[in-house]
Wavefront OBJ file of the C-alpha trace (Angstrom):
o trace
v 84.703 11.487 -21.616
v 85.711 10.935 -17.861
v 84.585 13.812 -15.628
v 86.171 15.225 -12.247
v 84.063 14.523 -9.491
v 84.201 17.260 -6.457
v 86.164 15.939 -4.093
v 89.187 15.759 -6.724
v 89.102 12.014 -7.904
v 88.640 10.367 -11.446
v 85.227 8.735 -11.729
v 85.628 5.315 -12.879
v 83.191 5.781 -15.779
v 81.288 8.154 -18.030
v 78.982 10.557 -15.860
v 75.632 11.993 -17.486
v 75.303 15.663 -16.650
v 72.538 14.796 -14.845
v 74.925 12.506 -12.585
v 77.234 15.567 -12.307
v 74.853 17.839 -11.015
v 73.746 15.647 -8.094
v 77.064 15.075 -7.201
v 77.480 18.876 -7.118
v 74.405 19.118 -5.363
v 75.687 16.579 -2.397
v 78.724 18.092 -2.432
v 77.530 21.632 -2.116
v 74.886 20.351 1.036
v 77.908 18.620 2.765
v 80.371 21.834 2.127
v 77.475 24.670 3.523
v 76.457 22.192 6.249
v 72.835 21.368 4.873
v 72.184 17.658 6.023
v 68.458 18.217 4.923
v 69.841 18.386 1.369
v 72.058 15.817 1.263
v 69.701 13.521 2.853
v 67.132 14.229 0.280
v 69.499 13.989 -2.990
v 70.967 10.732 -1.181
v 67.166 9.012 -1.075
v 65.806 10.709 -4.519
v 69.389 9.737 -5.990
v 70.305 6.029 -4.929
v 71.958 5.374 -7.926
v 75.203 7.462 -6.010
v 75.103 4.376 -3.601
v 75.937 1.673 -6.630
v 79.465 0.280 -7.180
v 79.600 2.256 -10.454
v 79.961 5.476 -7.977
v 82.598 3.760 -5.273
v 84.945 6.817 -6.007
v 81.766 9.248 -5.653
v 81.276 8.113 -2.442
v 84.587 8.241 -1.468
v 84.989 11.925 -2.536
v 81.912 12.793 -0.467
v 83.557 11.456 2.585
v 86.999 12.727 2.322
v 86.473 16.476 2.622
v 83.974 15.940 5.973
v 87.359 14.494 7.546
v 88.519 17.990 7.289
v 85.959 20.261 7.627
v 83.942 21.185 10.965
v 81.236 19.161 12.259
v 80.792 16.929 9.518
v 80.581 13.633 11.226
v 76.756 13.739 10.337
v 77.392 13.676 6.538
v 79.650 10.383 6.567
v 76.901 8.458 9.205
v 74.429 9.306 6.833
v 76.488 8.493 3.328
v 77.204 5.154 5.096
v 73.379 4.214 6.990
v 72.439 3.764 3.212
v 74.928 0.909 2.663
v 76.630 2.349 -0.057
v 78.740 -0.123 -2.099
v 82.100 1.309 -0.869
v 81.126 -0.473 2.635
v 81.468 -3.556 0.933
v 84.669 -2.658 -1.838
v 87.748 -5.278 -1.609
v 89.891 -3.554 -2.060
v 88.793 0.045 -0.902
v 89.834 2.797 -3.031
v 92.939 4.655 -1.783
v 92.005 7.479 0.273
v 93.274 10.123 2.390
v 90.345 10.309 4.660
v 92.070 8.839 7.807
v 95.405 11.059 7.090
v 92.712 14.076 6.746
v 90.981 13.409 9.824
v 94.046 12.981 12.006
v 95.538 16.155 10.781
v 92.504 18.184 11.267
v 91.962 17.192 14.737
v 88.987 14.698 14.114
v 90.247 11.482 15.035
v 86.668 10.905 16.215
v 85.569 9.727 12.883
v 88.159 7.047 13.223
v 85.549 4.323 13.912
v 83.585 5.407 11.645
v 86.486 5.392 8.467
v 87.828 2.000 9.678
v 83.961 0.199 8.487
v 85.797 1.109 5.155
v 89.893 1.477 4.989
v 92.309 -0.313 7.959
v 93.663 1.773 10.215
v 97.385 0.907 9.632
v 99.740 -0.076 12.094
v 102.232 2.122 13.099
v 103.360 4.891 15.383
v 101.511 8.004 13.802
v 98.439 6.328 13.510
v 98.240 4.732 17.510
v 99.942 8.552 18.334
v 96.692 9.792 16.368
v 94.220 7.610 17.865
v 95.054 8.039 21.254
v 96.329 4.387 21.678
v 99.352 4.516 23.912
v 99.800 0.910 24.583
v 100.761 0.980 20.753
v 102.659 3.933 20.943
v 104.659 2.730 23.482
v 105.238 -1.184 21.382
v 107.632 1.237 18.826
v 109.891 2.225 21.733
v 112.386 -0.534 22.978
v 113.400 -0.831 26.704
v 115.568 2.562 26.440
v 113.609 4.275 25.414
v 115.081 4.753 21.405
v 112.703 4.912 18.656
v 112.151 1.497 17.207
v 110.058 1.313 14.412
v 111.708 -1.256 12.168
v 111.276 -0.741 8.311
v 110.285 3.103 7.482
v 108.443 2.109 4.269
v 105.750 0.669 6.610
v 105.548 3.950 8.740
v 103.486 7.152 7.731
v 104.389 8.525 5.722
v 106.999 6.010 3.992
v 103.672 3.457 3.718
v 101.959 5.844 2.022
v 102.402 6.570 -1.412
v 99.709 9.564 -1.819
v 101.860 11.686 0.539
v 104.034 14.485 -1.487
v 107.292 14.812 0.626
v 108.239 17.900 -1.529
v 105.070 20.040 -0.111
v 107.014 20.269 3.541
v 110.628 20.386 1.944
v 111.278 17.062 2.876
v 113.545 13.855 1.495
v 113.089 10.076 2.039
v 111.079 9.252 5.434
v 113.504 9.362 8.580
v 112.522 8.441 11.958
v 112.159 12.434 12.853
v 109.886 12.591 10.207
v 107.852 9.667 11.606
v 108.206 11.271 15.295
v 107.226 14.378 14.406
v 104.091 13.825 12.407
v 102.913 11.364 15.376
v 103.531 14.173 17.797
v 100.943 16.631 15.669
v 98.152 13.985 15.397
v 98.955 13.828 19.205
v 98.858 17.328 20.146
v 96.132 18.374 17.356
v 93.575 15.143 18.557
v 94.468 16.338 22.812
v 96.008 13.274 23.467
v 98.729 15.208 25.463
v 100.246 12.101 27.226
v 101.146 10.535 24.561
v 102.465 14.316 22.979
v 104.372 14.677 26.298
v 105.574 10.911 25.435
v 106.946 11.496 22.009
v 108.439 14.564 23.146
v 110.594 13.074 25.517
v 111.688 10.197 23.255
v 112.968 12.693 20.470
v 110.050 14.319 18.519
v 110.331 17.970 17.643
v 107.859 20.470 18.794
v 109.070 22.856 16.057
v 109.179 20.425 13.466
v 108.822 21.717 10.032
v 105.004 20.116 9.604
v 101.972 21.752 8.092
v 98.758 19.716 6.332
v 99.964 21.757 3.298
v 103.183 23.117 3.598
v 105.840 24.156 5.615
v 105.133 25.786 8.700
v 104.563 24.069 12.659
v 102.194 22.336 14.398
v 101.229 25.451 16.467
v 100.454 27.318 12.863
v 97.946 24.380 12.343
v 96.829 24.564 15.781
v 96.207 28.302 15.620
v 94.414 28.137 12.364
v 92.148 25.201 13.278
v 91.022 27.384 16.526
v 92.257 23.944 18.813
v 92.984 26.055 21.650
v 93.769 23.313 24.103
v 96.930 22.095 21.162
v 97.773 25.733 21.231
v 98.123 25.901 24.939
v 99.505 22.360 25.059
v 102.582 23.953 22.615
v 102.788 26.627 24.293
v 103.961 25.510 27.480
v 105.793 22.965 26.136
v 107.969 25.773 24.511
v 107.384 25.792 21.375
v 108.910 28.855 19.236
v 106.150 31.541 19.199
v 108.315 33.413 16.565
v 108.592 30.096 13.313
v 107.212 31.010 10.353
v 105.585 29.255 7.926
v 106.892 28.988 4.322
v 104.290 30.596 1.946
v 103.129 33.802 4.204
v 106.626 34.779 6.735
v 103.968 34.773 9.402
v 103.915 33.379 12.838
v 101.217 31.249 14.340
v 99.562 34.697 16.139
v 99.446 35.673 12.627
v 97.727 32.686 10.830
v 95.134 33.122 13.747
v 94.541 36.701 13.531
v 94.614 36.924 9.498
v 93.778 33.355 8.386
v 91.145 32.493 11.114
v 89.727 35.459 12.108
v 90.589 34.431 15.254
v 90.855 37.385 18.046
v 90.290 34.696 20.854
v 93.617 32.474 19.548
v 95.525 35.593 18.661
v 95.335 37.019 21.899
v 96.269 33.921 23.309
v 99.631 33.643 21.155
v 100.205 37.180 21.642
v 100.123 36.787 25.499
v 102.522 34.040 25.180
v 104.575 36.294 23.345
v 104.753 39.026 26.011
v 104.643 36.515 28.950
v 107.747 35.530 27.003
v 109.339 39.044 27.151
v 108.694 39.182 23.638
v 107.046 42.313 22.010
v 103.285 41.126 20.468
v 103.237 41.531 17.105
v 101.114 39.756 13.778
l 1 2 3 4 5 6 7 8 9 10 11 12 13 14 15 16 17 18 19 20 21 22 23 24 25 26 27 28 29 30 31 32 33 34 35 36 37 38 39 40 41 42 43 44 45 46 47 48 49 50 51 52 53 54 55 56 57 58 59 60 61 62 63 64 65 66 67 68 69 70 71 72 73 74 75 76 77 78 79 80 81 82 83 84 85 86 87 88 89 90 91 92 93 94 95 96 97 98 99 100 101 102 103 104 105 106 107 108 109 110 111 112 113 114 115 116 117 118 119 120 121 122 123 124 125 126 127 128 129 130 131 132 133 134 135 136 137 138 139 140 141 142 143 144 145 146 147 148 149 150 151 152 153 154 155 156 157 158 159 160 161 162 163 164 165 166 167 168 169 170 171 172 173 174 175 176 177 178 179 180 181 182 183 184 185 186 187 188 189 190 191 192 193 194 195 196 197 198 199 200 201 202 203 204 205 206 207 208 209 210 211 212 213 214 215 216 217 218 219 220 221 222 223 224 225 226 227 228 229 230 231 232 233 234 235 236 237 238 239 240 241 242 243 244 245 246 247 248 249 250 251 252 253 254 255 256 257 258 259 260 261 262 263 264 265 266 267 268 269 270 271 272 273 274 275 276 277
């Protein structure tokens, strides 16, 4: 029978247990940081490079766009030519989504050898491209972004509206999410941009679920986002959907981040606020 791959898609055929442990194995070396290992399974194991293993390869590359310091793991995957360089189509992915939201629009370059970068306002917001950003404006200055369904995330049919609470794309949505690749990837121009053309600095935004994009700077320790929000206004007190906490608290009790806390909590009392989790 089919197996789950790590990295949470269907392989496209049967996999030996064999196959399934050295997919475990890379998986494990790219999740603890251990390039040495996944190097070595990668050149004793080049049978995870054929087309048969497209969606292996895939999976392998989609959790680095949202972890630390993983930019080593894709150059590597993709210096041995695996066939996914060369798939027409590519198989959906959320890698580029992943890496925008995480604050890694860095591996960009590296994503686009495999899936196009689309064209629309998140995506140039994400990338830092603000000759693009500013092509979905017209001459006043009004959002003009012509059919939704080919703006994130109307274009893209992985992304599960419900998870943030929210109907059929609008234009807010599409503002809002290009203002937290903005912020989250410090391309504050273009953040200060969108904010003055209608985006939403307490928009109702998490990679997960409901919550801000100062909750997912806070958590991600992206300290120049944070301050970014911060004096920009944004509400110190929001919070998020699962846990009733602010953004001080996802850094103090999700992170384990003193640093971030104290920053939010300074904020707070700068504010005239009392500090509090």
């Amino acid at each position: 029978m089919r197996q789950v791959h790590p990295g949470g898609l269907w392989q496209e055929r049967e996999t030996t247990p064999w196959e399934t442990l050295v997919i475990l194995q890379l998986s494990n070396a790219r999740n603890t940081n251990d390039l040495p290992a996944f190097r070595r399974w990668l050149d004793d194991e080049p049978w995870v490079l054929q087309p048969s293993f497209i969606h292996v390869q895939a999976g392998l590359i989609m959790p680095a766009c949202y972890m630390k310091d993983r930019e080593a793991f894709i150059v590597t995957l993709l210096e041995r030519d695996p066939a996914l360089l060369h798939a027409e189509p590519p198989p959906p992915s959320s890698s580029i989504v992943q890496a925008l939201s995480y604050g890694n629009a860095h591996l960009v370059p590296l994503l686009t050898r495999i899936w196009p970068l689309p064209d629309d306002l998140p995506h140039a917001a994400g990338t830092g491209n603000a000759a693009a950003v500013a092509r979905w404006f017209d001459a006043a200055g009004r959002p003009a972004l012509g059919s939704l369904a080919r703006q994130y995330p109307g274009s893209d049919p992985q992304f599960k509206a419900d998870d943030l609470g929210w109907g059929p794309v609008t234009t807010q949505q599409v503002l809002d999410i290009a203002l937290a690749w903005a912020v989250l990837n410090r391309h504050f121009e273009i953040a200060a941009f969108l904010l003055q053309h209608g985006a939403d600095i307490n928009t109702n935004w998490g990679t997960h679920e409901p919550a801000s994009i100062l909750h997912e700077a806070a958590i991600q320790g992206n300290e120049e986002a944070a301050r970014f929000l911060v004096d920009h206004g944004a509400d110190l007190d929001k919070q998020d959907y699962r846990y009733h906490s602010n953004a001080e608290g996802w850094a103090r009790y999700g992170a384990h981040d003193e640093g971030m806390a104290e920053l939010l909590a300074a904020a707070r009392r700068s504010r005239g606020n009392p500090s509090a989790p």
